[in-house]
N, C-alpha and C positions, 0 to 999 in steps of 0.2 A: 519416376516410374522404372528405370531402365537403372539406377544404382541400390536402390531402397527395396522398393516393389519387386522388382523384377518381372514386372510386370507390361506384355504389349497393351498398345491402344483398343483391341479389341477386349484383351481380359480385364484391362478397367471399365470399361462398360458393362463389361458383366458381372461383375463384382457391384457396380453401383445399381444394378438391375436389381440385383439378390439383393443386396444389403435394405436398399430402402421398402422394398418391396415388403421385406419381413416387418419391419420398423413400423410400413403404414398400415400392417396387420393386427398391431397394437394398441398404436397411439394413433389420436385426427393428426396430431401435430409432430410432422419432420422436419429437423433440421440438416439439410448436408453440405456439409463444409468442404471446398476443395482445397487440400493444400497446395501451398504454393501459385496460385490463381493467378497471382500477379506477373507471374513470369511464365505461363504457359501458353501455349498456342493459342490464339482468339479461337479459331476456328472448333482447336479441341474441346475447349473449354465451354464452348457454348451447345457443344454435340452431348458433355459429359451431366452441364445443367440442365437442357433439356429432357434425359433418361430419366434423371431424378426425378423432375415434375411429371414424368409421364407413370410414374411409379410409385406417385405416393409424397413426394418431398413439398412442404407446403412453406420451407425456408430458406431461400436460398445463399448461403453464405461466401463472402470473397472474399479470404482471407491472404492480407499480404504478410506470409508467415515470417518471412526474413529482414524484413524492414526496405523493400526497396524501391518501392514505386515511388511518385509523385504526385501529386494533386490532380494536374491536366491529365495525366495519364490514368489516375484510377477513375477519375471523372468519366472518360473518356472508358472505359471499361464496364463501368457500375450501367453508362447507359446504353450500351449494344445489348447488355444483359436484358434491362430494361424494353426495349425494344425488341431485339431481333429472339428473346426466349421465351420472356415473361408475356409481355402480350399485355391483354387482359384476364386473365387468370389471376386467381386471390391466392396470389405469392407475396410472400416478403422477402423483398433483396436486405440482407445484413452485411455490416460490414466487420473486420476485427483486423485491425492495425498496426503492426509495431513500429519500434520506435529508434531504429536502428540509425538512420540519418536525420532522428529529432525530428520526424514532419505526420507524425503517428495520427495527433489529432487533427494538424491540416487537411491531412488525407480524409477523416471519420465526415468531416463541417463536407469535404468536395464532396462525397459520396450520396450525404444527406441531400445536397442541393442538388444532385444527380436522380435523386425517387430514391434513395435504402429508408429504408425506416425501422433498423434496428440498428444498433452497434453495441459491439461487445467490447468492455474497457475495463480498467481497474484503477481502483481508490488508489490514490499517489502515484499512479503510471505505472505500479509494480509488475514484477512479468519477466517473462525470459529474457535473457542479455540485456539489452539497454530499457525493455519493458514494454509495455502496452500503454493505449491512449488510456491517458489519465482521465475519467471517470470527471473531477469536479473540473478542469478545464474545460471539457466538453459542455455539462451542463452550463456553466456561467457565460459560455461562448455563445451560446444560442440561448441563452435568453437576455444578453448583454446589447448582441446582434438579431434577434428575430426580425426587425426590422429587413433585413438582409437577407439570411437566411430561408424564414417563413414558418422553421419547426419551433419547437419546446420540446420539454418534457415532466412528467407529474412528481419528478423528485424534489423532495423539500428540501430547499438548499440550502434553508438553516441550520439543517443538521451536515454541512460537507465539513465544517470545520472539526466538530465532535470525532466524525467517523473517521477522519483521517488522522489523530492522533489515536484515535485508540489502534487504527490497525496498524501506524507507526510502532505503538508500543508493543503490542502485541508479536508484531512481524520482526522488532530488532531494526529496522531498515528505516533509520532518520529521513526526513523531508530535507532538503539544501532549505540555505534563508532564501535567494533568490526563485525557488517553487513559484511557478504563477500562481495565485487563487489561496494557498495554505503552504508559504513561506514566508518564515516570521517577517521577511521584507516586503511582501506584496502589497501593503500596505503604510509602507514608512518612506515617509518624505524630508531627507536632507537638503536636498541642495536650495540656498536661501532662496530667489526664485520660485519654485515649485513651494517654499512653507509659506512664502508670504500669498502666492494665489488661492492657497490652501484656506488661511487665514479670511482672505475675503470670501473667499465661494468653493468649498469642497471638489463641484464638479468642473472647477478650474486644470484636475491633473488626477480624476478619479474616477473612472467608468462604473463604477459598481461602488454599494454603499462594505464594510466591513461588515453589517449588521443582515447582509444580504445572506452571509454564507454561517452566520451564525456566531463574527470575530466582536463581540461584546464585552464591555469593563463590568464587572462585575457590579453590579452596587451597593453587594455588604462585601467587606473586608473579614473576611475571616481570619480570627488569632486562634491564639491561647484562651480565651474570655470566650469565645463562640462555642454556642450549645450544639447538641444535640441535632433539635430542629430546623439553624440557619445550617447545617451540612446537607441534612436531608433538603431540604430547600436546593442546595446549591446544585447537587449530585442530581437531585430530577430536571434542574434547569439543563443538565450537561448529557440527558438525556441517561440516564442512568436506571432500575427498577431493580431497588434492591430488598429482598428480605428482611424481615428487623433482625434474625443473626446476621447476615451479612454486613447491615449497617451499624451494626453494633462490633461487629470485627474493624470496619474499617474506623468509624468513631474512637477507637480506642488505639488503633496507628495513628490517626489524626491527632489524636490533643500528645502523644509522646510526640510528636512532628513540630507540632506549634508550642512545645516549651521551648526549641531548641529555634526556629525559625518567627519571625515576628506577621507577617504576613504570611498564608498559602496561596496560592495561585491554581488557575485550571489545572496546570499542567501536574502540579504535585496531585492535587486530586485524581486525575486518570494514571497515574505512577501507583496510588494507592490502592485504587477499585483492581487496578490489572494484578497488583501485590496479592493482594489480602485474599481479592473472589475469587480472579479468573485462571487461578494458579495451579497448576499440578501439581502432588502432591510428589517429593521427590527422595530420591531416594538416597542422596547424599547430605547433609547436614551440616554448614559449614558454623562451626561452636565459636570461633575464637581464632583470630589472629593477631602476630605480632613481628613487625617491621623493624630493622636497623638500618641505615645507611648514610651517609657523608664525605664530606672530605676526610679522603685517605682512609674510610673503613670498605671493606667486604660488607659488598649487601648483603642481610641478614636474613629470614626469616623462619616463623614458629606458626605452625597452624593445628589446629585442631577438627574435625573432620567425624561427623558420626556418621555411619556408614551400617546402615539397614540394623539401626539403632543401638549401634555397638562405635563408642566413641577412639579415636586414636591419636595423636599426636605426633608429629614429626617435623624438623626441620629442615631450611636448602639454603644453598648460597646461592649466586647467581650474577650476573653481568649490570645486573638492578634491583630494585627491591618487589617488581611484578614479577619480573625471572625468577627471581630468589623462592618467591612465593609460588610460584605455580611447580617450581622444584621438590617445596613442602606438600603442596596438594597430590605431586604423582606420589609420592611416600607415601601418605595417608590412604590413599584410594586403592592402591598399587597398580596402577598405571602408566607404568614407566616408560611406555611405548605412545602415550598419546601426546600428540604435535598441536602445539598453539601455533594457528597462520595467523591470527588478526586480535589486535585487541585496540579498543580504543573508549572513550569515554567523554560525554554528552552530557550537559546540565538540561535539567527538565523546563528549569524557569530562568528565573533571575535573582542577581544577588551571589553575594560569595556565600551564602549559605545555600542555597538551591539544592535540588535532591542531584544527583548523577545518574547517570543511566550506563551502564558498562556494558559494550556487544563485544564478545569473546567468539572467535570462529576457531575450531578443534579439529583434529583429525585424527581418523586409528580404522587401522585395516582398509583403506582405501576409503572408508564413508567419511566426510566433512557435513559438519556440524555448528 
């Protein structure tokens, strides 16, 4: 209030007087969120929820914006709210958690067991700084634990596996193997011990089935020999509704895919849908390139570059052959001023043939990209 705001304790009240006041003039339904909640005065904090409700707010949200409460503590918060505001009035206490000291969802599970019956999260934990509570951790937490707990919720959770690789694809921002719930390890048992209880009784070292979250072996094998109709097959199994152009765009990357590749895999498949459909149409055109390097040569390279449908050519040298080449790119583009911070590169499946996935972060005139 007093670095940001600028604001005294009296002019936030009235500010949240006005604000929801307009909002309930609107909509039945308000939500108002306090920043920083977690760290603000009990006493303030429950003077500034009460305005709300008294004003129209029919959601009341506690967000721990910077990631620093605890469990006992937000517990311990969610229900003075609970009590000493809410009352019995048809409020909903929500919660939205970061992730700052890793305890984003522990906090979301206290809150619920506390009376909140909303929380706001995100598919792979993604989100500011270290991120937000992860979306499918939560769901398979409480209904792994209901028993415990008491809640659920109506998301189907055999789609968490689908959606969290398309918004991986989508967002650039890979999943770690160790990911609880939709890391390629949450599910993989090494150590001999653990395969041999495996081997007798699944639920010897496995709380939840793979097939729970939607993590399934296909059972056709799609190649080079695979039609038409076992892709469409496969693509609505992955939760997919494509057009027949669209499916015919992607059917026609696919079988160029599976000359070169003996098997496809989910993962190429959503590499292909994000390719082919979900794609922007863009305005650079990369035609052709061409690589040198080795022992005792200067890394090489040759790129070509069609550029708002006007092709160009030019070459770089560079410290390696991705140097080299992104040297050829500012020529081409004429961009000489833009900054590669990040580059790094991610196989989609398995197999030394596997598709790659390349995330490039850029920067020019202060914006990163």
């Amino acid at each position: 209030m007093e670095h940001k705001l600028k604001l005294s304790p009296a002019q936030v009240l009235e500010e949240v007087r006005r604000g929801v006041k307009h909002c309930a003039s609107l909509t039945k339904s308000v939500e108002f969120s306090a920043e920083d909640a977690t760290r603000t005065d009990s006493a303030f904090l429950k003077e500034v929820f009460a305005c709300a409700i008294e004003n129209g707010a029919t959601t009341l949200n506690i967000p721990d914006t910077v990631g620093y409460t605890m469990p006992v503590e937000y517990t311990r918060i969610v229900k003075e709210i609970m009590t000493d505001v809410v009352g019995d009035r048809p409020v909903v206490v929500s919660t939205h958690c970061h992730n700052d000291l890793g305890v984003a969802v522990a906090n979301s599970i206290a809150a619920i067991m506390a009376g909140a019956r909303q929380v706001e999260c995100c598919v792979n934990g993604i989100g500011e700084r270290a991120g937000n509570a992860s979306l499918e951790e939560l769901v398979m937490a409480l209904r792994v634990r209901k028993d415990l707990v008491g809640c659920d919720t109506r998301i189907n959770a055999r789609e968490i596996m689908n959606v969290s690789r398309l918004v991986s694809q989508v967002t650039g921002l890979s999943v770690s193997a160790n990911k609880p719930i939709v890391g390629r390890n949450a599910f993989a048992h090494e150590a001999g011990i653990h395969q041999h209880g495996m081997l007798k009784d699944r639920r010897t070292y496995e709380i939840m089935r793979p097939e729970d979250i939607g993590l399934t072996e296909s059972k056709m094998v799609l190649g080079k020999h695979s039609g038409r109709h076992a892709l469409h097959s496969r693509l609505t199994e992955l939760g997919y509704r494509l057009s027949q152009a669209q499916l015919d765009q992607v059917f026609d990357r696919f079988k160029h895919l599976a000359d070169r590749k003996k098997n496809i895999y989910d993962e190429d498949l959503t590499a292909l849908v994000a390719d082919d459909v979900f794609n922007v149409p863009n305005r650079y055109e990369l035609v052709s390139l061409e690589t040198r390097s080795g022992t005792g040569l200067e890394p090489w390279a040759k790129a070509t570059v069609r550029v708002d449908g006007k092709a160009r050519t030019c070459e770089g040298t560079g410290n390696g052959p991705v140097n080299a080449l992104v040297q050829a790119l500012k020529e081409c583009t004429s961009n000489t001023e833009v900054q590669m911070d990040e580059y790094h590169i991610d196989a989609l499946s398995t197999g030394s043939d596997a598709q790659g996935k390349v995330s490039i972060a850029i920067s020019a005139d202060g914006i990163t990209s």
